[in-house]
SEVOVO-153871 format. One line per field, with one value per residue: x, y negated, z of N, C-alpha, C in turn; residue number from 1. Coordinates in steps of 0.1 Angstrom, whole numbers, always signed. Layout:
<nodes>
nc1 = [X;...] $
nc2 = [Y;...] $
nc3 = [Z;...] $
cac1 = [X;...] $
cac2 = [Y;...] $
cac3 = [Z;...] $
cc1 = [X;...] $
cc2 = [Y;...] $
cc3 = [Z;...] $
resi = [NUM;...] $
</nodes>
This chain:
<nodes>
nc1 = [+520;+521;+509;+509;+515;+510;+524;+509;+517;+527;+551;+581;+604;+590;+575;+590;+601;+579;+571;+599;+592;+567;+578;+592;+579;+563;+548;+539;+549;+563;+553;+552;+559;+535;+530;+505;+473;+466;+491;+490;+467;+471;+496;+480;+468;+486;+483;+495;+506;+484;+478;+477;+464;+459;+481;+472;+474;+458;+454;+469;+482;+472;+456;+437;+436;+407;+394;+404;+403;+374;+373;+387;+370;+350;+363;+382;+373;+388;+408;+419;+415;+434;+433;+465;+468;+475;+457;+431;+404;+368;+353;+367;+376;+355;+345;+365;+357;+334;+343;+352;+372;+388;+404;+417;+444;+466;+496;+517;+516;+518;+545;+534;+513;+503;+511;+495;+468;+471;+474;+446;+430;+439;+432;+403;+390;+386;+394;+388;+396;+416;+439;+424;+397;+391;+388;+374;+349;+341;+330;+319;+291;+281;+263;+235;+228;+213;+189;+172;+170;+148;+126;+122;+150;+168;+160;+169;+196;+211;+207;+224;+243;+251;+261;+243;+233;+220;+198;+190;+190;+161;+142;+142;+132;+106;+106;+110;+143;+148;+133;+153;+177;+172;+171;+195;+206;+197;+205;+235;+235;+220;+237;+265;+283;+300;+297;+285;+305;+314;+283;+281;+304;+289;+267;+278;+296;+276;+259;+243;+247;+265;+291] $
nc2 = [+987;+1001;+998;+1024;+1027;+1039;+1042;+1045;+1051;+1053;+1043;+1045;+1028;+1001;+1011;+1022;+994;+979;+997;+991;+964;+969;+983;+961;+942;+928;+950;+971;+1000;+1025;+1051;+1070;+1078;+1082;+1094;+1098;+1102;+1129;+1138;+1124;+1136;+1163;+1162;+1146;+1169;+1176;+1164;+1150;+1132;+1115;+1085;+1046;+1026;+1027;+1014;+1017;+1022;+1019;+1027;+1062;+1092;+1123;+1121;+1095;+1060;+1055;+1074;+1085;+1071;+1075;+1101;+1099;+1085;+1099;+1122;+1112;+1090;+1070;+1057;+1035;+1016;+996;+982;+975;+963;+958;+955;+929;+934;+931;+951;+972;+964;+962;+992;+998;+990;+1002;+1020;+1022;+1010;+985;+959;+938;+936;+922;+927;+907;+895;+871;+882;+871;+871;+896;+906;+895;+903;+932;+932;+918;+936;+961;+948;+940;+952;+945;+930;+899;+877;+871;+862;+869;+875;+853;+836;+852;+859;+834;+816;+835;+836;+837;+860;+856;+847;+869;+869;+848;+866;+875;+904;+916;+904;+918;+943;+944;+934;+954;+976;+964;+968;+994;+1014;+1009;+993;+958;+955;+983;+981;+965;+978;+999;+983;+972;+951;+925;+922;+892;+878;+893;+884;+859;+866;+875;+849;+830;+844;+842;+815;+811;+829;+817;+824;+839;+859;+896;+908;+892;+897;+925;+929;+907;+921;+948;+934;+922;+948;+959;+973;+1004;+1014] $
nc3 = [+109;+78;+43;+21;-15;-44;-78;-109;-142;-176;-185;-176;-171;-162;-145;-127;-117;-104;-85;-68;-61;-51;-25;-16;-6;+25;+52;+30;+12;-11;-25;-41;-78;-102;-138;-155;-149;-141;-130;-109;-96;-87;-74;-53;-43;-21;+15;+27;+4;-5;-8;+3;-15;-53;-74;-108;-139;-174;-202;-206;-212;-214;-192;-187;-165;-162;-162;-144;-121;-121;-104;-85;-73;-65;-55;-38;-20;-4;-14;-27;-57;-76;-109;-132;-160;-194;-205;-222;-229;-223;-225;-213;-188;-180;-179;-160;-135;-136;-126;-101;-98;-76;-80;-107;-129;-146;-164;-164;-147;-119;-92;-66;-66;-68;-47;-30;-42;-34;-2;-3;-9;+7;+35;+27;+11;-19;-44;-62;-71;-91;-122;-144;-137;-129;-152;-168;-154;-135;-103;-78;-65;-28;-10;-2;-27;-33;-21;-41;-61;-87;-85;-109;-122;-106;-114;-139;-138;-122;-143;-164;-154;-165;-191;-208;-239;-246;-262;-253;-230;-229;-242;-221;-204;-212;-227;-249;-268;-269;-242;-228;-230;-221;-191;-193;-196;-178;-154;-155;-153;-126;-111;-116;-137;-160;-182;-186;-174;-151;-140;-131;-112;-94;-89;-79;-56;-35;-33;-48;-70;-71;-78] $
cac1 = [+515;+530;+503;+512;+511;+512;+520;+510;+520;+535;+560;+589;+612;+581;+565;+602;+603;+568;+573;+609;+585;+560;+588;+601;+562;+560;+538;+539;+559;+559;+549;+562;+554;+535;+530;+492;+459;+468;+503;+485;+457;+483;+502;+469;+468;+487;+473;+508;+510;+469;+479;+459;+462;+472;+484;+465;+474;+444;+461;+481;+485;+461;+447;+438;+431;+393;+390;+409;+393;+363;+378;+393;+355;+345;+373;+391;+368;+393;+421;+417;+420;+441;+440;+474;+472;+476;+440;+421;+392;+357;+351;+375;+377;+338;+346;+373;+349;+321;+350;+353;+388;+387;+405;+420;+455;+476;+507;+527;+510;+530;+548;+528;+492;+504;+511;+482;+459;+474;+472;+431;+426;+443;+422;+390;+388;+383;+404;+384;+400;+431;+436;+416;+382;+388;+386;+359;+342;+340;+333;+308;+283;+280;+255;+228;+222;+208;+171;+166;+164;+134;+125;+126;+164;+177;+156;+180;+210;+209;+209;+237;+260;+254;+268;+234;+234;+211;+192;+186;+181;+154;+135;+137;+120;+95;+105;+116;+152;+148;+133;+165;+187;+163;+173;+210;+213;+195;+212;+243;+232;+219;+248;+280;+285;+303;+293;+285;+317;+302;+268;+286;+310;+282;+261;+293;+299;+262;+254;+228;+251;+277;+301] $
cac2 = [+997;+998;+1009;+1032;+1026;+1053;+1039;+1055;+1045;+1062;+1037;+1047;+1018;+995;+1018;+1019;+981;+982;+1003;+981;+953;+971;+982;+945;+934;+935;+960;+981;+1013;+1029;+1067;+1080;+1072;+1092;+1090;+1100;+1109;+1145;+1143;+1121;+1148;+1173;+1152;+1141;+1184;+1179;+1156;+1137;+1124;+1105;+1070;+1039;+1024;+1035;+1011;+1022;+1016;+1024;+1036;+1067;+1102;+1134;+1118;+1082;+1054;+1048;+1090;+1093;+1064;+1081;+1115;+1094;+1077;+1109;+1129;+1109;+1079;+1064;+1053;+1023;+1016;+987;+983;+973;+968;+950;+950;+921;+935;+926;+965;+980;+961;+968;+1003;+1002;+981;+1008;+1034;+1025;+1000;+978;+948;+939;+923;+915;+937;+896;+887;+861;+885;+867;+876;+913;+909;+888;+913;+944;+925;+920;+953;+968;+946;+935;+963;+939;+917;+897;+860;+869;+852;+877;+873;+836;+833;+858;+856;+823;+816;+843;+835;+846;+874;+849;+841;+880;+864;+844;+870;+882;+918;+924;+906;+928;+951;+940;+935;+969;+981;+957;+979;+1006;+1015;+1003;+979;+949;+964;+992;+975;+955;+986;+1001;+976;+976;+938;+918;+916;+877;+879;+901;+872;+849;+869;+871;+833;+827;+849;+837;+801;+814;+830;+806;+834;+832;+868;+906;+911;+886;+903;+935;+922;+899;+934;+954;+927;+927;+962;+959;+984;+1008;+1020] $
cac3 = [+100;+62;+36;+10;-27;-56;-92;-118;-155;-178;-186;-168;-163;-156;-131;-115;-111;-94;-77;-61;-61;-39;-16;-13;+4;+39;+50;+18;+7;-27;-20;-54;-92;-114;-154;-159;-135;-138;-125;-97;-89;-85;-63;-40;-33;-8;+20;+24;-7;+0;-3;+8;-28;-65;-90;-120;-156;-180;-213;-205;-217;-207;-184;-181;-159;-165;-161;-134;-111;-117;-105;-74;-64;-65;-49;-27;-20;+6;-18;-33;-70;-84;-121;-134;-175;-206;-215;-217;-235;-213;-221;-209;-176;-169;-176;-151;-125;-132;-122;-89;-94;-69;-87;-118;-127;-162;-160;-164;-135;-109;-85;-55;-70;-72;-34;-27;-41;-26;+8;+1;-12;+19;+42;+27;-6;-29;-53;-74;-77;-96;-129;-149;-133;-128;-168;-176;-143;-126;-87;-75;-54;-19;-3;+0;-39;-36;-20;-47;-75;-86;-88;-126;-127;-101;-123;-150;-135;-124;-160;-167;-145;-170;-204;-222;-247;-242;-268;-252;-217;-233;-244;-208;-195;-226;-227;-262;-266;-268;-233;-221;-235;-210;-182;-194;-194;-164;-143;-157;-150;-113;-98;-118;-138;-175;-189;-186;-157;-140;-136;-126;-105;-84;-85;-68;-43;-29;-32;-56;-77;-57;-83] $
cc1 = [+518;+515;+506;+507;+518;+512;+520;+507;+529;+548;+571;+598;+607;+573;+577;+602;+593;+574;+585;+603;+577;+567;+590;+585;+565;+546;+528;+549;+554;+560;+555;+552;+549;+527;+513;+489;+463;+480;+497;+477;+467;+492;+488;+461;+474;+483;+486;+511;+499;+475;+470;+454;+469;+466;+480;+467;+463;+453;+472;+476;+475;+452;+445;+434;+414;+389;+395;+406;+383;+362;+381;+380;+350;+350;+377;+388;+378;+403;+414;+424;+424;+442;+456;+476;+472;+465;+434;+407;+382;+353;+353;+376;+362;+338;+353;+365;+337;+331;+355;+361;+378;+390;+409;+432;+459;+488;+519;+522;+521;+532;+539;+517;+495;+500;+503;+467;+459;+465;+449;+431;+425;+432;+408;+382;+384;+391;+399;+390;+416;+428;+426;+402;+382;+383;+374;+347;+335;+339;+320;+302;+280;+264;+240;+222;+210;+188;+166;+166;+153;+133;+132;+141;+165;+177;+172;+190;+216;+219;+217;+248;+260;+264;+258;+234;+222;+201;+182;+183;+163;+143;+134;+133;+110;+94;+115;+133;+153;+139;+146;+172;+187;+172;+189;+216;+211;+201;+226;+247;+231;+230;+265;+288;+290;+301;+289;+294;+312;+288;+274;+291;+298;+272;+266;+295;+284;+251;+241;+231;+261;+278;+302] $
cc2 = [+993;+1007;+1014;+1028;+1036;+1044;+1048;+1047;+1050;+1056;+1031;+1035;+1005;+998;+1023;+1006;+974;+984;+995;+968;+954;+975;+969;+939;+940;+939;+971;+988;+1017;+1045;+1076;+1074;+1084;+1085;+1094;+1101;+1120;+1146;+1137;+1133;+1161;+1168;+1151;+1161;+1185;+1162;+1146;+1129;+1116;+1097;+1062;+1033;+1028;+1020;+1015;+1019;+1025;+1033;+1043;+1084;+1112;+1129;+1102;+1078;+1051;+1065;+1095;+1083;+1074;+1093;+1109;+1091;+1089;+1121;+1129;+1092;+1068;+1056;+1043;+1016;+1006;+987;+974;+973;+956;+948;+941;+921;+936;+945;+973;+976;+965;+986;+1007;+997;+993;+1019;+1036;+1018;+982;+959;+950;+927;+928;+924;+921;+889;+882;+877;+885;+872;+887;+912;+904;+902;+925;+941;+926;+933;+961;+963;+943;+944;+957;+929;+912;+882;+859;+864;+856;+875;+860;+834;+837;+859;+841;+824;+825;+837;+842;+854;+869;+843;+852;+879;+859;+848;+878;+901;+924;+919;+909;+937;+953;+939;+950;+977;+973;+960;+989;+1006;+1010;+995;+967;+952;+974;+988;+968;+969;+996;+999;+972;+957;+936;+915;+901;+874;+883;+890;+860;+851;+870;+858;+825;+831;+843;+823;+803;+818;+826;+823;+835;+845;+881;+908;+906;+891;+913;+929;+912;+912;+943;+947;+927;+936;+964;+970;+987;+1019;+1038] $
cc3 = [+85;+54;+21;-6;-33;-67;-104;-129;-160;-187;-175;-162;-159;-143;-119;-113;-104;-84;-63;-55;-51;-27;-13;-1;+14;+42;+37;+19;-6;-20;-28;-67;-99;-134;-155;-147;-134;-132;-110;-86;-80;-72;-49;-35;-18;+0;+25;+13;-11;+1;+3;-6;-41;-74;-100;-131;-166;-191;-213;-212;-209;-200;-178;-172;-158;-158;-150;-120;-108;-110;-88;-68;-60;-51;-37;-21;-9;+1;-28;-46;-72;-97;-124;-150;-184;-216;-213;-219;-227;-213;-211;-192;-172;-166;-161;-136;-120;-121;-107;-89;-84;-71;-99;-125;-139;-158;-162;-157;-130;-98;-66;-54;-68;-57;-27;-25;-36;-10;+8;-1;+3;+32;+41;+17;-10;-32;-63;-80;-81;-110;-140;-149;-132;-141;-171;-162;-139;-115;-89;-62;-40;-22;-7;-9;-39;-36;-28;-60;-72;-89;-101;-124;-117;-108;-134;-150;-127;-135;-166;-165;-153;-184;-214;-229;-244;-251;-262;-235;-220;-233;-230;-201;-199;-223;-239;-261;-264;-253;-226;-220;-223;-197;-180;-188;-180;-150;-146;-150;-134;-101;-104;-124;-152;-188;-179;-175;-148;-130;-130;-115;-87;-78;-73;-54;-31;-31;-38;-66;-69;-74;-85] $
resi = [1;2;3;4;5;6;7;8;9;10;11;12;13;14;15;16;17;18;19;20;21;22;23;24;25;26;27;28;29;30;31;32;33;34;35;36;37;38;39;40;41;42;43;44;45;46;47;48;49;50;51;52;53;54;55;56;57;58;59;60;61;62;63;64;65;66;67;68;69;70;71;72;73;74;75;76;77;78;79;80;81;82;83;84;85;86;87;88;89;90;91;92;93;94;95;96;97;98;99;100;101;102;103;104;105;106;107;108;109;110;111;112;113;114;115;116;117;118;119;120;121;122;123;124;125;126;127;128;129;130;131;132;133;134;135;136;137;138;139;140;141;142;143;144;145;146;147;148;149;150;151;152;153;154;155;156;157;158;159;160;161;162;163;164;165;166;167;168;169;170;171;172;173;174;175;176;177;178;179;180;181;182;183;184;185;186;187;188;189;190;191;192;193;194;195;196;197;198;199;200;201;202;203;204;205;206;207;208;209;210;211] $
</nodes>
């Protein structure tokens, strides 16, 4: 069984060398390429053109990658998102994390890592130990760190999966920002964790937040 990849980026002679790239993997195909989410949507009308995963690049034209995950979690919960971009910014990757993308890779990634994390994706949905999250992440803790948080920081890590500011987490739990901070570092410290991604990211994996 071969599974299907869609790239979509709207940098055409990049998202053709993909594309030859995911052809070249055994047990992959490239399905077809499109330049934005909307040329994708359009495409996923008809029920032949449903891949199992889409290559994703964030910064594109009408319709980006961050807007058009969310459209896909929504939509077509089955197809499995890969980011593919040249962002390193901690934002923009949580955005893409909240959006339902499955992993998250450097567009001058090694060749192998690409086909590495396809490969999990395809069998396990999840690619988190590519070189990206190794840096701003660190090692995530299994299943089993989950027992020993306490109410309030699940509470809190929760609200860490959102858009709020720590600020403004702090005040929905009618606790001192300099408390919040407490609960930042500790959890940090608790599940080997080096920021904000981290907290998401260990949330996502043991279903304490679902995307």
């Amino acid at each position: 069984m071969k599974y299907s990849v869609a790239i979509v980026d709207d940098h055409t002679l990049l998202s053709q060398a993909i594309s030859s790239l995911v052809q070249s993997f055994d047990g992959f195909s490239s399905l077809y390429i499109c330049k934005n989410g909307k040329e994708l949507l359009n495409k996923l009308e008809d029920p032949k053109n449903i891949p199992d995963i889409v290559l994703m690049d964030i910064n594109m034209p009408i319709l980006n990658g961050i807007e058009t995950s969310e459209i896909l979690r929504e939509d077509y919960p089955n197809i499995k998102v890969l980011a593919l971009s040249i962002e390193e910014d901690e934002n923009t990757i949580l955005q893409m994390l909240r959006a339902g993308a499955r992993g998250y890779l450097m567009k001058d990634t090694e060749r192998e890592i690409l086909e590495e994390a396809l490969i999990q994706i395809a069998e396990k949905g999840y690619y988190h130990t590519n070189t990206v999250t190794q840096i701003l992440v660190g090692t995530l803790h299994q299943k089993s760190n989950e027992t020993q948080l306490k109410e309030r920081e699940i509470e809190f890590l929760k609200l860490a999966c959102t858009e709020m500011t720590y600020k403004e987490i702090a005040e929905a739990m009618f606790l001192s920002p300099k408390t919040i901070e407490g609960y930042r570092d500790s959890l940090h410290e608790k599940l080997n964790v080096k920021n904000r991604i981290g907290l998401v990211l260990y949330a996502i994996r043991n279903k304490i937040f679902t995307p």
